[in-house]
C-alpha positions as CSV (number, residue, x, y, z in Angstrom):
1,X,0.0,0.0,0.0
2,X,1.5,3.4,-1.2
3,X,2.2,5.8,1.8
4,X,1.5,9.8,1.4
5,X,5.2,10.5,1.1
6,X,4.8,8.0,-2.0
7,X,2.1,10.1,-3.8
8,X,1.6,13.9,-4.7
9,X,0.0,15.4,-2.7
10,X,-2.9,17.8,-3.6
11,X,-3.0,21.6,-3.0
12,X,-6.2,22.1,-5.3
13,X,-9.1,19.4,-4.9
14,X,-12.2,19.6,-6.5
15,X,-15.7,17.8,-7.6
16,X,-16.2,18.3,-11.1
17,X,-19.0,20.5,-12.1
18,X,-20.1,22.5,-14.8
19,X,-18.8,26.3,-15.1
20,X,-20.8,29.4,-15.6
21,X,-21.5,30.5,-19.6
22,X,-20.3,33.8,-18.1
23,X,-17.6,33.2,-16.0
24,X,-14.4,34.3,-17.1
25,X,-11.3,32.0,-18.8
26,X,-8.6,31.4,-16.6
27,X,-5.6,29.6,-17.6
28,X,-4.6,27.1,-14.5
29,X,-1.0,26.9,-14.8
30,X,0.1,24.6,-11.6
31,X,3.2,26.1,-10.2
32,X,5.6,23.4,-8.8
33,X,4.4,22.8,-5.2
34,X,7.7,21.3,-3.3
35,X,11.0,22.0,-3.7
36,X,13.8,19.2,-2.3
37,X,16.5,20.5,-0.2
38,X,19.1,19.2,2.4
39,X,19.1,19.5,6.1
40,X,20.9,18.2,8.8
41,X,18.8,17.0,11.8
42,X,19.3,17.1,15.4
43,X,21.3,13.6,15.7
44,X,23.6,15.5,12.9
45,X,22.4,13.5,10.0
46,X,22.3,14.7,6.6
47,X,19.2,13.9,4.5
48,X,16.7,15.9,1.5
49,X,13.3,17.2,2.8
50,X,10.8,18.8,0.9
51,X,9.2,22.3,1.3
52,X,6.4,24.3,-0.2
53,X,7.7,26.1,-3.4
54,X,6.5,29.3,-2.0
55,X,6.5,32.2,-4.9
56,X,5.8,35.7,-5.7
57,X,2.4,36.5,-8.1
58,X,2.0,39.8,-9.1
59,X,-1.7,40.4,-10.1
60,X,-2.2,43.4,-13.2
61,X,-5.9,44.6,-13.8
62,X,-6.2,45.7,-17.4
63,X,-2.2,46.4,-17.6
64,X,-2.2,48.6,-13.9
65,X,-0.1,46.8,-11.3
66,X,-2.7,46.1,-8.0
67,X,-0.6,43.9,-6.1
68,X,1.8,40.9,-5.3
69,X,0.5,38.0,-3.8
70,X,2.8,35.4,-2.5
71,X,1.3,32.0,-3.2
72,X,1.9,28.1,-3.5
73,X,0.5,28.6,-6.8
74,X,-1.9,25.5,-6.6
75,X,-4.9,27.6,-8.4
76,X,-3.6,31.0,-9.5
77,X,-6.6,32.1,-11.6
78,X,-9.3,31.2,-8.9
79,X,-6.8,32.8,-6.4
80,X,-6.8,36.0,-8.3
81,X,-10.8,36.2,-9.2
82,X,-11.2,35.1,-5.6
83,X,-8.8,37.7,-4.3
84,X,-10.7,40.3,-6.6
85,X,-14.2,40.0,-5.1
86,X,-13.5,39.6,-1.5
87,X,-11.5,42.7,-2.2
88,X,-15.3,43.9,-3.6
89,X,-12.7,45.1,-6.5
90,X,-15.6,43.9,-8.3
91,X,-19.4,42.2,-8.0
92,X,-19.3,39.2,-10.0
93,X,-17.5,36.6,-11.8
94,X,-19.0,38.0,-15.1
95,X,-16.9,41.3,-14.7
96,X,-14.1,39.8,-15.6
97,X,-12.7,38.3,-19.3
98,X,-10.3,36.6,-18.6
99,X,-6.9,35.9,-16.0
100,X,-3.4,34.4,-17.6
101,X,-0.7,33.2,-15.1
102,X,2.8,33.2,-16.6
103,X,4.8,31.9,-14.5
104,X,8.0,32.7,-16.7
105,X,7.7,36.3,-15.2
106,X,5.5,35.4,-11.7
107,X,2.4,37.5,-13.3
108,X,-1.0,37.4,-13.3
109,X,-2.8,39.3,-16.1
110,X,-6.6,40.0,-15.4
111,X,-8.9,41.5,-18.4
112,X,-12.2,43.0,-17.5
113,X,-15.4,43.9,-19.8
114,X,-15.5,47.3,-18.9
115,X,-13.1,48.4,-16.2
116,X,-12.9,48.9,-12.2
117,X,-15.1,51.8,-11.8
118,X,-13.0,54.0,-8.9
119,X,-10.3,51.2,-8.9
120,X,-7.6,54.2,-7.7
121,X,-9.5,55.0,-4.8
122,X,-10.5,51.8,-3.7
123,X,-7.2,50.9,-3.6
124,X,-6.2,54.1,-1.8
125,X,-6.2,53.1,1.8
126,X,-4.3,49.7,2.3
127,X,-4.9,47.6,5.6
128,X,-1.9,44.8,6.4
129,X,-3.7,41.9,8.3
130,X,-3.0,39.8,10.6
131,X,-0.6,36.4,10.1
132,X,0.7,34.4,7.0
133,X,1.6,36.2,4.4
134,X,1.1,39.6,5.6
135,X,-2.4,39.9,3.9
136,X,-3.6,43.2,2.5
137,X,-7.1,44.4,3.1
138,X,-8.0,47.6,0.5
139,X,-10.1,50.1,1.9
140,X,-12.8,49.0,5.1
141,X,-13.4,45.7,5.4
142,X,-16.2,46.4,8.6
143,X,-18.4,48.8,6.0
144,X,-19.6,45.5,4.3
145,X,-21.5,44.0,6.8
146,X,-24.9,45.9,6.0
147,X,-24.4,44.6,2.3
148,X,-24.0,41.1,4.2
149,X,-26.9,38.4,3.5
150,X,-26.6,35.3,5.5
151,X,-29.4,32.8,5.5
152,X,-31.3,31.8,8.6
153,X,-30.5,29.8,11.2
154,X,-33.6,27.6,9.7
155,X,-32.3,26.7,6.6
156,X,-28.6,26.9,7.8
157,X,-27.2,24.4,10.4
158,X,-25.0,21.8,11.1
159,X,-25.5,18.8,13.2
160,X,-22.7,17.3,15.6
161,X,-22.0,13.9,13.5
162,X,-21.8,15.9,10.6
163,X,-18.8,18.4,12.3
164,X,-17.2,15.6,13.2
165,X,-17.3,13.8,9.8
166,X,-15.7,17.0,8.6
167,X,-12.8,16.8,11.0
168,X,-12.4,13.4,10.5
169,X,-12.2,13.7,6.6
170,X,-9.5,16.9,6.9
171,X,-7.5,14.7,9.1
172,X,-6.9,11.7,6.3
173,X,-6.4,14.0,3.1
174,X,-2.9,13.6,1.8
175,X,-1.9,17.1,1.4
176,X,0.8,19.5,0.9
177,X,0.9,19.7,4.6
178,X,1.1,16.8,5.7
179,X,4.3,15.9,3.4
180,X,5.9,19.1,4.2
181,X,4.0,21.7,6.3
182,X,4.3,25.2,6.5
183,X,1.0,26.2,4.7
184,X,-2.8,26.6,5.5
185,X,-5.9,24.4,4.1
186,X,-9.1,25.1,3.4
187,X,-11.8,23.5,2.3
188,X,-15.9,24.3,1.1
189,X,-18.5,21.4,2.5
190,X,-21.9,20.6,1.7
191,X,-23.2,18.1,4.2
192,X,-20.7,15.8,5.1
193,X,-19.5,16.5,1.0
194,X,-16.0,18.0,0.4
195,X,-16.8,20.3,-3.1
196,X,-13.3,22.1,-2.9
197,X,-10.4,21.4,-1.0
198,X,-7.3,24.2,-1.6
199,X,-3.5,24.4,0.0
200,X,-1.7,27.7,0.1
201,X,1.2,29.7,2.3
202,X,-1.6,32.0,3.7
203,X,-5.1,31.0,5.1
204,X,-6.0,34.0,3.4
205,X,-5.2,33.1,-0.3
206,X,-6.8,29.8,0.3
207,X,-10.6,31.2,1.4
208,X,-9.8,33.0,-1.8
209,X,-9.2,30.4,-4.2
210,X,-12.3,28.9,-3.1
211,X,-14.4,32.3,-3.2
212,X,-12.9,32.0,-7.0
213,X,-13.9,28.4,-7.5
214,X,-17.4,29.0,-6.1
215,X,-18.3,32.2,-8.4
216,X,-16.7,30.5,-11.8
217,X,-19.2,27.5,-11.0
218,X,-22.0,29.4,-9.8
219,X,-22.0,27.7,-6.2
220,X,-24.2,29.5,-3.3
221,X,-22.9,29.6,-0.2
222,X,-25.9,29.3,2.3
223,X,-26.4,25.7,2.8
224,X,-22.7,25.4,2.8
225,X,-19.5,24.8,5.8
226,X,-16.2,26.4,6.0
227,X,-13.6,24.7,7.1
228,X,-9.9,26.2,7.5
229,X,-6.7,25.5,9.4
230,X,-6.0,29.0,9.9
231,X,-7.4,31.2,12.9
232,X,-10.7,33.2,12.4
233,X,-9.3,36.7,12.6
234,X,-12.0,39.6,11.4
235,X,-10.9,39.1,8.0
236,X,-11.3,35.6,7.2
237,X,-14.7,35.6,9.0
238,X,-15.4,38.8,6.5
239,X,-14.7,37.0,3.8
240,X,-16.9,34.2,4.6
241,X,-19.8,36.2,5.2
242,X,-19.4,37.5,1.6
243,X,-19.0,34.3,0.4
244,X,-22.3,34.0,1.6
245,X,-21.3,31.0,4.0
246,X,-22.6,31.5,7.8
247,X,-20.5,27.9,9.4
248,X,-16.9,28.3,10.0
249,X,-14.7,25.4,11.2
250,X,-11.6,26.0,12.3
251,X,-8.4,23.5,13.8
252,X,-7.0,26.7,15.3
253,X,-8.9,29.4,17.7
254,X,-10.8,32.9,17.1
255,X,-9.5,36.4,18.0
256,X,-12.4,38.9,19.8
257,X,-12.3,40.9,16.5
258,X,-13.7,37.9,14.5
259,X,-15.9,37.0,17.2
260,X,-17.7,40.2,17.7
261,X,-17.9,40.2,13.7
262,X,-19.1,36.6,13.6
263,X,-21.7,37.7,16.3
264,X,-22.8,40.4,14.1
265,X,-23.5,38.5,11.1
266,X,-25.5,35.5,12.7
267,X,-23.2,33.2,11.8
268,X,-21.5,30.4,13.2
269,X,-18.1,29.6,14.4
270,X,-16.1,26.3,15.7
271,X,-12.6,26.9,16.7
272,X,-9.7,24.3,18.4
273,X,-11.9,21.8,16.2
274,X,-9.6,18.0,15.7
275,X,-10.7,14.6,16.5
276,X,-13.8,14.7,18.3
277,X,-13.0,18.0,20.2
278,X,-14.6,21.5,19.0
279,X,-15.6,24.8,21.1
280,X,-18.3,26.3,19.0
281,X,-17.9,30.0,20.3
282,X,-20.9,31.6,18.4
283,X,-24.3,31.1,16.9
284,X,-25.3,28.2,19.2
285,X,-29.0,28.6,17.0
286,X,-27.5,26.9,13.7
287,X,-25.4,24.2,16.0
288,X,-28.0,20.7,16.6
289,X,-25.4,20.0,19.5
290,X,-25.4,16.4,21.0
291,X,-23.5,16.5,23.9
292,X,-20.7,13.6,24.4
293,X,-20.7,12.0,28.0
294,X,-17.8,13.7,29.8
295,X,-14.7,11.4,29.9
296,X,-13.6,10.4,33.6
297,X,-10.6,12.7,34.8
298,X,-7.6,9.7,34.0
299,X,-9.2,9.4,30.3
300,X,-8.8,13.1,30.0
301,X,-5.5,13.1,31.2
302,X,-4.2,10.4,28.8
303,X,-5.7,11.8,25.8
């Protein structure tokens, strides 16, 4: 039986369904996702490791420069139409033409229809968030949330077997991770369902590959879970919420920025989520919660 270290490993995972007449062309040029180098460990052995091929992308909009994104390079084009409308650069997939990646000279060139309309002073006031990567927000992220739509708590939930399915299924992927860390996952459920599954050096690029993926194939977010590795700072809960998706699953925790968002919106969020633990810190109205008998003290010690 092959082990993970035996196979590639995928960054960019998804269930095949038809695209949008509208949606723009994007060439998907791949960019080489490990890179072999030597190290010498702790017992002063020599030996090759692999790491994430971590690489500059700078993104053009109708020949103007807008920014560089640094990126695994597992889905440039739905990075950089994802990265575009959580921006609110622009409203819909149909806006824009068409993206080429070249990665000969690490650029990403995006054609619209008709232009950005105010593109310079959207892009005026910059915002550097939080963790991996150094994301960039452009102008207010927080003056979004009227615009914000999020289902109800009726037609949106999640049930506790299904939450843990989802941990349970992140836990066996064979991914870039796993093989040689140092980047963040995220992935789109519906049910217990995995539609898109993406790998990236920032949490932030990921949740925007998939906001990308979702608008070239027309996928509403209502009925639908996030799932990510990386915390839930304001911004990725933000982004979320404009990806129309009110459940957030995350392995790590949640600051009190993205809380008080989160809270906000009406959505949901799970944080220190692996194995069959969770702390859902929000929107207890969408969670159908059935509570696990407490473990006796020596179990919970030993785990």
């Amino acid at each position: 039986m092959p082990t993970f270290e035996d196979e590639e490993p995928l960054a960019f995972d998804a269930v095949q369904l038809p695209r949008r007449a509208d949606a723009p062309r994007l060439n998907q040029v791949r960019g080489t996702l490990l890179r072999r180098i030597e190290i010498v460990d702790q017992h002063g052995e020599r030996r090759d490791i692999d790491i994430p091929a971590e690489r500059p992308l700078t993104v053009f909009v109708d020949k103007r420069e807008l920014v560089t994104l640094m990126t695994l390079g597992a889905a440039p084009g739905l990075l950089v139409l994802g990265y575009l409308l959580n921006q609110d650069l622009i409203r819909h997939a149909s806006d824009v033409e068409s993206i080429d990646v070249d990665w000969s000279v690490d650029a990403a060139a995006v054609k619209t229809h008709r232009g950005i309309d105010g593109l310079a002073e959207k892009t005026a006031r910059r915002v550097v968030t939080t963790g991996c990567g150094q994301g960039t927000v452009f102008g207010d992220a927080m003056a979004q949330i009227g615009a914000v739509q999020l289902p109800t708590s009726q037609s949106a939930r999640i049930a506790q077997d299904t939450l843990l399915r989802i941990l349970e299924l992140m836990k066996s992927r064979n991914s870039v991770h796993r093989q040689a860390g140092s980047v963040h996952g995220c992935a789109l459920f519906s049910g217990t369902e995995m539609l898109v599954f993406v790998e990236d050096v920032g949490r932030h690029n990921a949740i925007d590959s998939i906001a990308g993926w979702m608008a070239v194939h027309g996928i509403d977010g209502g009925d639908k879970v996030f799932y990510t590795t990386g915390r839930l700072t304001s911004e990725m809960v933000m982004k979320s919420a404009h990806m129309g998706v009110p459940i957030i699953v995350s392995r790590n925790g949640v600051t009190a920025m993205g809380h008080e968002l989160a809270g906000k919106l009406g959505m949901t969020l799970f944080g220190r989520a692996a194995g069959r633990h969770f702390l859902c810190y929000c929107g207890f109205e969408r969670f159908d919660a059935d509570p696990m008998p407490c473990a006796p003290a020596q179990a919970l010690a030993a785990d």
